[in-house]
N, C-alpha and C positions, 0 to 999 in steps of 0.2 A: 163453496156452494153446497148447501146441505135441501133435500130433498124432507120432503113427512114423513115416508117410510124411513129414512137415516134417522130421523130424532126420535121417530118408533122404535127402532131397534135398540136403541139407545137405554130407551124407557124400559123394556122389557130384558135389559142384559145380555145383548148378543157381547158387550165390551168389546164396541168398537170405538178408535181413537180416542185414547182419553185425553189428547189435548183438545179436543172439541166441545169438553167441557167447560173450558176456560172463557166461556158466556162474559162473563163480570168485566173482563178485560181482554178490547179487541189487538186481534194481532196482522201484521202485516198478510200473514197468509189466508187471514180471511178476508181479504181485499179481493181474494184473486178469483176468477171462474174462469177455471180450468177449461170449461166449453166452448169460450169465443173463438170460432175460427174451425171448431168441427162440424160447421154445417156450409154454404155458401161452397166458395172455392178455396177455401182457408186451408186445409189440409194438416190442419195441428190436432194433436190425440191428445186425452185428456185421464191417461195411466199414470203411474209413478215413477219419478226419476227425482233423482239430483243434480245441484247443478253442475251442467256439463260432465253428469254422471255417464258412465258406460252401459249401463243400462237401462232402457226403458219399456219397463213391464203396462204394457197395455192390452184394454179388448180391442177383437179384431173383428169386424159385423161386414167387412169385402175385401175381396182381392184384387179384382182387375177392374179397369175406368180407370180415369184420369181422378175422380174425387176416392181414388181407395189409396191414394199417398203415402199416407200416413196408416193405415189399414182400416181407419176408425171414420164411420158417416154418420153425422147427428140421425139422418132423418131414417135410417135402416133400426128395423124391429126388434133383429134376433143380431146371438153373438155367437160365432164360431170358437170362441177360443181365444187364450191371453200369452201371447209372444212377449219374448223381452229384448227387443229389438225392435225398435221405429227411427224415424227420418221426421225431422219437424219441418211441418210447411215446405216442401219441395214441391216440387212440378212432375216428377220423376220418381219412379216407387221403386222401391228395395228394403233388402231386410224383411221384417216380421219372423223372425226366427225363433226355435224352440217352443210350440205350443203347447199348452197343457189345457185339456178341458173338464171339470169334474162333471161327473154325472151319476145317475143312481140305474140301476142293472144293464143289461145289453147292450147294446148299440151299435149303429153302424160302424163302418173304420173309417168313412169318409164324412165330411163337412154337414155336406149338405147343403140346398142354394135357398137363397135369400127366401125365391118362391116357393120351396115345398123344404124346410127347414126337418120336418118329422122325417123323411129322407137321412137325414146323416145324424151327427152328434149335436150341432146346433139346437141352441135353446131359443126362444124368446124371451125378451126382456122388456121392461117399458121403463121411460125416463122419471117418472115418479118411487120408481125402487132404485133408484143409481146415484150416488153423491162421490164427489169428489175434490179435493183440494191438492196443490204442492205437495207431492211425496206420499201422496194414499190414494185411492179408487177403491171401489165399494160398488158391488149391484146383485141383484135379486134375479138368477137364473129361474124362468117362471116353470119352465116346460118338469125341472124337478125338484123346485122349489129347496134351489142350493144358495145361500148367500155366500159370496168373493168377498175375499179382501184380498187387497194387494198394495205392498209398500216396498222400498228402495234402500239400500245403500249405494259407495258409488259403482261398487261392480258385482255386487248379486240382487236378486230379487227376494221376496218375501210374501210368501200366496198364505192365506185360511180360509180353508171352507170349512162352513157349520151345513152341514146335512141333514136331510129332513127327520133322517130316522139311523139307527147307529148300524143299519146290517145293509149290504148291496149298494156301498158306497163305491166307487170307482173312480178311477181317472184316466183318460184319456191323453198320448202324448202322441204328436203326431209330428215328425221331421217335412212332411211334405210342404204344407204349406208353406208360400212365400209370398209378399206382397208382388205385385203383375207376375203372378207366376212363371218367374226364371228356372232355370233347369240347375238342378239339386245334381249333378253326376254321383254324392257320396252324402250318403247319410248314417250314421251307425248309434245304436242304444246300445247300453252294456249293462247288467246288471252286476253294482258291486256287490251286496249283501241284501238282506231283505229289508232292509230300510234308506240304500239309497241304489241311483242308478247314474249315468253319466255316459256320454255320446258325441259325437261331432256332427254340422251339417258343413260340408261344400258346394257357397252358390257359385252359377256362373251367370250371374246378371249385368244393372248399370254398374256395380262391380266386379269386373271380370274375372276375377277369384277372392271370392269371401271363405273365411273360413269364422264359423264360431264352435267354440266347446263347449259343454258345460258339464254340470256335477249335480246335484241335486237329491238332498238329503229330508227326508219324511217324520214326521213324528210321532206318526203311528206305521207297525211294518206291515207287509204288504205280501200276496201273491200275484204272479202275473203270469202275464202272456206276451209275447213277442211274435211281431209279424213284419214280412218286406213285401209291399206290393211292388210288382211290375205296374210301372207309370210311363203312360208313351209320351213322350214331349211332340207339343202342336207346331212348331217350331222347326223340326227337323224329321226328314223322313227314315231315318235307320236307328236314332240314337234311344235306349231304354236306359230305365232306374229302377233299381229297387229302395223302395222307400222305407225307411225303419219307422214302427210306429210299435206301441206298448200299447196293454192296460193292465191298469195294477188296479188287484182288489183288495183294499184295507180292512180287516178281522179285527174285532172285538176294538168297533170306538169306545172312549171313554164317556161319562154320561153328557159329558159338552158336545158329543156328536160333530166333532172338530177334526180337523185334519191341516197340520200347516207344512208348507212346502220353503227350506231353503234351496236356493238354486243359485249357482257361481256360473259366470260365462268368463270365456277370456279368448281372444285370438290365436292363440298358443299352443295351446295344449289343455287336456284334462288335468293335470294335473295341476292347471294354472288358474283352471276355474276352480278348483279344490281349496287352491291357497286361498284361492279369491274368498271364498264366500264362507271359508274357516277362519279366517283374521276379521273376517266383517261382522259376520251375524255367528259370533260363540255360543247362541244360547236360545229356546225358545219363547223368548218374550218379544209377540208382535206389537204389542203397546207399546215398547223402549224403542224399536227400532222406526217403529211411525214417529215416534216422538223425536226421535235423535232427528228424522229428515224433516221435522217440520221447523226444529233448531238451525238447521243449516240453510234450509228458505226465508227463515226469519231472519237471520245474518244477512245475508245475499239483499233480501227486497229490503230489507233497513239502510240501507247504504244512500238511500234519496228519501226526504221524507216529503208528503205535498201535506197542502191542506187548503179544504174546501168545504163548499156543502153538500155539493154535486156528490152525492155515493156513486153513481154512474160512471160519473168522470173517474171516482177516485177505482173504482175497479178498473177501468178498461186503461188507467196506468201502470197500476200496479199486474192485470194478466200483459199487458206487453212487456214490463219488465221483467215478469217471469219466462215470454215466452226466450226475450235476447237471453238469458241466462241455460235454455236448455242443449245448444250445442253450438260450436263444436263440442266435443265427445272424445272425455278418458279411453285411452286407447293403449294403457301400460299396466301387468297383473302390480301385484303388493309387493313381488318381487326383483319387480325392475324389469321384466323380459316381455318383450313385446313383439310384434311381426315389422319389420320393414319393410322397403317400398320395395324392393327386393325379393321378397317375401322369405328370406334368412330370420332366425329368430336370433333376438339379439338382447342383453340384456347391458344396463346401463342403470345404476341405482340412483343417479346424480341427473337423472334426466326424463321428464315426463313427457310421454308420447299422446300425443291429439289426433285427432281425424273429426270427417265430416268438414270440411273449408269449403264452405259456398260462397267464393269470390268474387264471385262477378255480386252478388245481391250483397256481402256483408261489409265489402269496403266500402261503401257510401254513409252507412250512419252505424250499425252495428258496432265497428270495430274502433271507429272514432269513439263511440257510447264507453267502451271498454279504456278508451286513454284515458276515462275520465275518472270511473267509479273505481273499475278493476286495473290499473296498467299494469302491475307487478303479471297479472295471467295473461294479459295480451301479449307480453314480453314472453312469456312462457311458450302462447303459440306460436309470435316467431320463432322462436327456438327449434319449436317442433316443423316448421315450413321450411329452416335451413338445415335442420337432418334430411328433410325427406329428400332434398335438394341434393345431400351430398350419397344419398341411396339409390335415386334416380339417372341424378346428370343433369337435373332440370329445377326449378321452378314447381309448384302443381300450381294447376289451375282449378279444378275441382276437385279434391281429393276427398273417398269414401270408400274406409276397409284397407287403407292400404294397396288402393288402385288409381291410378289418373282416369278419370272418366272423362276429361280433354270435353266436359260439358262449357257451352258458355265462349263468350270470346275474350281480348285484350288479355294483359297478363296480372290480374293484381293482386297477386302475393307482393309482385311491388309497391301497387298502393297503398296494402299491410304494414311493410316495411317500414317507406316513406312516409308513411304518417306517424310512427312510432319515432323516425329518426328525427326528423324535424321539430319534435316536440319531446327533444332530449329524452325518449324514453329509450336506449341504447345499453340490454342488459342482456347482449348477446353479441357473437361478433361479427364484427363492423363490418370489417374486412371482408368476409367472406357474405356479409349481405349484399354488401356492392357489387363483387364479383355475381355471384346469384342475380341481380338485378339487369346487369349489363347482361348476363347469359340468356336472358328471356326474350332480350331484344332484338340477337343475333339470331338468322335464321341460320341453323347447325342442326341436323340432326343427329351426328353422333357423338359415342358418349355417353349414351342412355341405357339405362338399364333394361336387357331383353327380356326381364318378364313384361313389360309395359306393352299391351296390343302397339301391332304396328300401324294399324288402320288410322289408332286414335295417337299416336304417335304424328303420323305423315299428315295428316287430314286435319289434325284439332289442334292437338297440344304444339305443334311445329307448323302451324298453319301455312301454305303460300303468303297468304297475306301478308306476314315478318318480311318475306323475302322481296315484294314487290312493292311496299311501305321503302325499302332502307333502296331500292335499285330505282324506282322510277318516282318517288314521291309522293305515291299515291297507289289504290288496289284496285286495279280495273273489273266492273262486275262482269266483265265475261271470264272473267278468268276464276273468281273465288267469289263464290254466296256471301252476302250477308257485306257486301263491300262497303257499305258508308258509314253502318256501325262499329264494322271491324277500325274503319281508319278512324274513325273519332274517336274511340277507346284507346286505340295504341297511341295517338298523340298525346293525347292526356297522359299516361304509362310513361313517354318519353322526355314528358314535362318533369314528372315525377322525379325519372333518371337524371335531367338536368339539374336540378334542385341540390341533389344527394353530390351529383360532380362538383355545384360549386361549395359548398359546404367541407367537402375536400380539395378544394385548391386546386382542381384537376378543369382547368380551364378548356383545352382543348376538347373531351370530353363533355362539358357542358355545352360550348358552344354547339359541336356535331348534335349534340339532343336538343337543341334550343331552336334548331333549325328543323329536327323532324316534329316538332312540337306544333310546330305551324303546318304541319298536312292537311288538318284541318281544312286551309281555303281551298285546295284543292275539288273540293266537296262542295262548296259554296256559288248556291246557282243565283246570280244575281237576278236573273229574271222573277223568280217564286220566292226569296229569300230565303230558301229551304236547301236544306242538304243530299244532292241527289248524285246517282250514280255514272261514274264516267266509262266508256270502255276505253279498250286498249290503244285505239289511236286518239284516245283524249277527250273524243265528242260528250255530249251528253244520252243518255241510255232515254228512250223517245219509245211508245207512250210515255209520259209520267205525271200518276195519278197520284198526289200525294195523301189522300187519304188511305190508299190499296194498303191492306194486311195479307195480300198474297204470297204463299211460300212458294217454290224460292223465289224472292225478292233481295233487295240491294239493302232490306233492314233486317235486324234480329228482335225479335218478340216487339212487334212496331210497325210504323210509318213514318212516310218525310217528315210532316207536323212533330211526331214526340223526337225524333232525333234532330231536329233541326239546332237544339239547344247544348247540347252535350259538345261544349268548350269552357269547361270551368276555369280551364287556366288563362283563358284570357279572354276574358267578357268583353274586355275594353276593343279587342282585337274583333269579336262577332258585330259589339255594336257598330265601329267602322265597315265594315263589311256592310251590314242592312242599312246604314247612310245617319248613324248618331242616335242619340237619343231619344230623342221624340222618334223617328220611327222604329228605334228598337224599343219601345214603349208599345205603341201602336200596332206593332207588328205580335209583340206578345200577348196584348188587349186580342186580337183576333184568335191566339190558341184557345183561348178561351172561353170565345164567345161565338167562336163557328159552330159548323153542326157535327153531331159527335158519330155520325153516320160514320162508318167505318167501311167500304169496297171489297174485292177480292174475295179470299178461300176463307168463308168463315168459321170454320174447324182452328185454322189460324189467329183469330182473335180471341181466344179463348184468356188468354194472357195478358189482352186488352183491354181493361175495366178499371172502373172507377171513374168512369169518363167526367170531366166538365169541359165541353168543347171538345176538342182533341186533344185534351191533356189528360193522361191515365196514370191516374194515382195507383191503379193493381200491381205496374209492374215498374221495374224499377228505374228504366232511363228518363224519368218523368221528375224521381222523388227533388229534385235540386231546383226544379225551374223556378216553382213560386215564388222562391229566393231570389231570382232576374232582377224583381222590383227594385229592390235595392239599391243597384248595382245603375237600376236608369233613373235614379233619382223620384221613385215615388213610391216608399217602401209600403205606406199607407195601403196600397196593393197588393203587395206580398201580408200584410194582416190580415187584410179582410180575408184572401184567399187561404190564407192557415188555419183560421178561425172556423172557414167553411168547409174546409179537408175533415178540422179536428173534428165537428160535431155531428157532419151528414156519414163518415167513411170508415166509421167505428164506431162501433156499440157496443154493450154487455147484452149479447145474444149470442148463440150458436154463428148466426151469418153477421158476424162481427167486425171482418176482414173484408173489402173489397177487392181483394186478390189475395193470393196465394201466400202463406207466412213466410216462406224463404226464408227458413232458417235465423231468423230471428230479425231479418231486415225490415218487411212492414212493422213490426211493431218499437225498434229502435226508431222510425221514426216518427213513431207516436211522441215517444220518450224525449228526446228531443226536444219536439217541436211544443210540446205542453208544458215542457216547463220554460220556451221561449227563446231558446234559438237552436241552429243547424249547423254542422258542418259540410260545408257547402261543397267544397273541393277540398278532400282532404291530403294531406301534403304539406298543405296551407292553414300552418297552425293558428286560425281566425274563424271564428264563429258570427255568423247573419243572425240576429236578432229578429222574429218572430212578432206571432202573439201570444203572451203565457195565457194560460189556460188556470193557473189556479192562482189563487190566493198570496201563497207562499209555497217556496221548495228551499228544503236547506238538503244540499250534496251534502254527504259527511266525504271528505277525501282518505287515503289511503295515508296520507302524511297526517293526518290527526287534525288538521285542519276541514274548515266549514267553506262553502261557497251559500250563498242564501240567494235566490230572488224573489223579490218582494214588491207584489201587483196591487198599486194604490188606485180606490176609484173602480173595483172590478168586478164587470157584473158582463152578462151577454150584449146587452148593447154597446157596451163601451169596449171595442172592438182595436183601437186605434190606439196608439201610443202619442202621448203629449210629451212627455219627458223622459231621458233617460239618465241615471246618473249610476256610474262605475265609483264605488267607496267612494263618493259626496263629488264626485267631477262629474262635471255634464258632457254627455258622450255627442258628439259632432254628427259620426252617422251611426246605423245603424249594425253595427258590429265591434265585435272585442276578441283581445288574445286568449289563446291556450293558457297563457304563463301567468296572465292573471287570474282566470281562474283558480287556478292550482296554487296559487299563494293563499285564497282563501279571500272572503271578503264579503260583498254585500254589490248586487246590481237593483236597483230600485227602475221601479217603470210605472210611468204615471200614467194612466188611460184615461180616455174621453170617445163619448160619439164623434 
């Protein structure tokens, strides 16, 4: 996305990006706008990183609210400052770490707010001076008319400012900031010499001890100043900080009135962010090092190729495939040494270490997405889920920084696993995946590593729930929150586990998971056909309003309507349940064509959008259903309904996202579902057949091999599928294997009104 002022600068030699001059011949990452999803409730920034880089250097325009996530809000004016640390599309804010602000003379030592910006360091900005693409940002500080660049490797940053004028140039570094402002106990700046400096922040937020370092090397030197404010935390009535903050004033600029900033982070140590960002960025050429990350996005989004006419369509595939590509998140220096779950520092040269696992959102289509294009790096992550497992004692369930934040319910680093093992992709060990998998299942709290809070230990990550699932067959909601969601996630989780037992000839095993797999009917209120909560002598839990989003309630981020669905492993077993076919038809006809009024604590539905009906495409226990059609013999329904997800619930705009990015889950299943099918339950190496959305898509695979699908007949009207054929066979229903994908081939599909 290039703005008039970027192709002005351009024209006038500020020498920025010169791969942007590559006009003549388009490239993947001009597909992309970086913006979709930083306005609405999307919560995705639109700074520079790599994929699944350790860094990502963005502006920050808020910090607290539910829309400062990501630290960055389309529709906010001014900009505080460029951290290089963010969270993509969470619901939950953390990070923004290490800020740097340039500016020209004075200035306050603090921010300054939105409303009175002249107040602090904060500049204003406007969207017509700001451009951005994969691996570069660019914008126009108005208030001192400083232009930003900033570009990526995978573990340092790379800042230039051009300054208005070469004298009373400054920078501002500020440890305070954090995105929802958590408490900073240690912050430290250190001056190495007069052209670099280097520091640590310790947060204690959604990650209950963060640590980053950094280094950060100048290319013109500097004098400064050091200061530590006392900052009283709102949070606590006794506890102070002192805040490290700098400014460095840079003497005698060159006549480019430039200033570039290397900067290395690394979990570790200073000296790890040292390594970091002296084996990455050796030299100061910000044009090689934009250009090297726009090589590596150009690798990355080339891996699927569509084609259309739709430019819309083809952006708003290619920014979700960028967004699946931005985390999880390099979490190991150049030299092997990393932080554990433990928080020991450990080094391992034969092994790369990941963080950021949004589980609960990214096993549904994300990580399936990655069996396809990337498996060799999804194999990598498990690797990285059964260290952290053998660091802990456990499992993680949400893991960020090297902490279990015990966010979210069910366990599925199993259906991580499980989807990897079932679809032969097994390039880690077996053995102890299994063991890991059964570990999740069993309610045990010991064994676990004492740095892990206990709260989120006893309360999350070790839920009652495990224990009254494997003792009474079910989770009574008086006893534990969130009770019908919790048991239809772990059923599914124990399906999973049965899967993996028979696969190893461990029959007894299977069976004992083949029977908690059916908890499921437990839940199942024949009277509503809806999944509703039981207490502890078994009755049913009375009122029950199934449209209510009231918290606590017996659902998580939901209602009875959107969980009523969530038994992928046995559809055939739901539809017996609601009385067959036709009215499991019938019954699904009505999620979507009731009223999308939503009850209860509306602070609570916030999570709840994208409605058609009571179906909520925002968030994620909804994303499988459309897929139902199928399943009841009238998949004709499941197109039309994909068809109208794909074109009303994403756009190439700012509010592009009808919910929250989650870590790259909304938009893997854009990816998906446009180039024409889903993985439905994964586990179950079999892919539901859709509506394609383009033309043609050729997957390049990881074995050298092509997958193509190829849409005859294809226009907006013609919505429906007439024909299917898998390499010249005509497909019965609407679905095909994993394993033939990956051999390579050709799926053709004929459309009609």
């Amino acid at each position: 996305m290039k703005s008039r002022y970027y192709m002005l600068l351009l024209a006038v030699g500020f020498g920025l990006l010169s791969c942007a001059e590559k006009n003549s011949s388009e490239e993947y990452t001009d597909q992309v706008n970086v913006f979709i999803g930083t306005g609405g409730h999307g919560h995705t920034f639109p700074g520079a990183t790599l994929p699944h880089g350790m860094v990502q250097l963005s502006p920050d325009t808020r910090l607290m609210g539910w829309d400062a996530c990501s630290g960055y809000y389309y529709d906010d004016s001014s900009i505080m400052g460029f951290s290089h640390t963010h969270l993509s599309g969470t619901g939950i804010g953390d990070y923004g770490d290490i800020l740097f602000m340039p500016v020209v003379g004075e200035k306050p030592l603090v921010a300054g707010t939105a409303g009175k910006p002249d107040e602090g360091y904060r500049s204003r900005f406007s969207h017509e001076q700001e451009s951005a693409r994969p691996g570069y940002y660019q914008v126009l500080l108005k208030d001192d008319s400083i232009n930003v660049e900033l570009t990526a490797t995978l573990r340092a940053g790379m800042h230039r400012y051009t300054y208005p004028k070469a004298d009373d140039a400054r920078l501002i570094i500020d440890m305070e900031p954090t995105i929802h402002g958590h408490q900073h106990p240690v912050t430290q700046i250190r001056i190495v010499n007069d052209s670099t400096i280097a520091g640590m922040k310790y947060t204690k937020g959604w990650a209950k001890h963060h640590y980053v370092y950094f280094h950060a090397t100048f290319s013109s030197p500097f004098t400064y100043k050091l200061y530590s404010d006392t900052i009283y935390q709102p949070d606590s009535t006794s506890v102070t900080v002192s805040t490290a903050k700098a400014v460095l004033t840079f003497n005698n600029l060159s006549a480019n009135k430039c200033v570039m900033a290397k900067v290395g982070i690394s979990s570790v140590d200073e000296e790890g962010a040292r390594k970091n960002v002296t084996a990455e960025i050796p030299d100061w050429n910000f044009d090689n090092v934009q250009q090297k990350a726009n090589v590596a996005w150009n690798e990355a989004l080339g891996r699927i190729d569509v084609e259309t006419s739709d430019k819309d369509d083809r952006t708003v595939f290619y920014t979700s495939l960028y967004h699946t590509y931005i985390q999880p998140s390099l979490a190991s220096d150049v030299d092997g040494r990393y932080r554990a779950m433990s928080h020991e520092i450990k080094q391992d040269t034969a092994y790369i270490n990941y963080t950021v696992f949004s589980l609960w959102d990214t096993f549904r289509a994300a990580h399936p997405l990655y069996t396809i294009i990337t498996p060799e790096l999804n194999q990598a992550f498990i690797r990285s889920l059964l260290r952290k497992y053998d660091e802990s004692g456990i499992l993680p369930k949400w893991e960020l920084a090297s902490n279990e934040t015990g966010t979210m319910i069910g366990y599925h680093a199993v259906s991580v696993i499980a989807d990897a093992m079932m679809k032969k992709q097994c390039n880690f060990d077996v053995n102890k995946a299994l063991e890991a998998c059964i570990r999740s299942s069993v309610y045990d709290t010991t064994g676990i590593t004492p740095m892990m809070d206990r709260e989120i230990l006893l309360e999350k990550l070790m839920s009652p729930a495990i224990k009254y699932k494997n003792e009474l067959g079910y989770i009574p909601c008086d006893k534990v929150g969130g009770s019908v969601s919790q048991g239809l996630e772990i059923a599914y989780n124990d399906w999973l586990i049965a899967q993996l037992m028979k696969e190893n000839n461990r029959k007894d095993l299977y069976d004992k998971y083949m029977d908690l797999s059916k908890a499921y009917r437990n839940y199942f209120d024949p009277e509503t056909k809806l999944m509703r909560g039981r207490l502890s002598d078994g009755s049913w839990i009375t009122p029950f309003d199934p449209s209510s989003v009231q918290r606590p309630s017996n659902y998580v981020e939901g209602n009875a309507w959107q969980w009523a669905w969530f038994v992928p492993q046995d559809v055939d077993g739901l539809m017996e349940l609601v009385g067959g076919k036709e009215a499991f038809v019938a019954h699904l006809d009505t999620l979507f064509t009731t009223s999308s009024e939503l009850t209860g604590d509306p602070n609570a539905a916030a999570d709840v959008t994208g409605m058609i009906g009571q179906y909520a495409h925002g968030n994620e226990p909804s994303h499988h259903i459309p897929y139902l059609y199928n399943y009841g013999g009238e998949p004709h329904k499941t197109q039309a309904l994909v068809d109208h997800i794909l074109r009303t619930l994403y756009h190439n705009n700012p509010d592009g996202l009808s919910g929250n990015e989650d870590v790259g889950q909304m938009s893997a299943w854009y990816v998906l579902s446009s180039m024409g099918f889903y993985s439905f339950c994964p586990g179950r190496p079999v892919y539901e057949i859709g509506r394609p959305l383009f033309d043609k898509v050729t997957i390049h695979l990881e074995n050298g091999k092509d997958f193509v699908i190829r849409t005859k007949n294809n226009n907006k009207e013609n919505k429906y599928i007439r024909s299917m054929k898998l390499n010249g066979e005509n497909l019965e229903v609407p679905r095909f294997s994993h394993f033939d994908l990956m051999k390579g081939g050709e799926l053709i599909l004929e459309m009609e009104k």
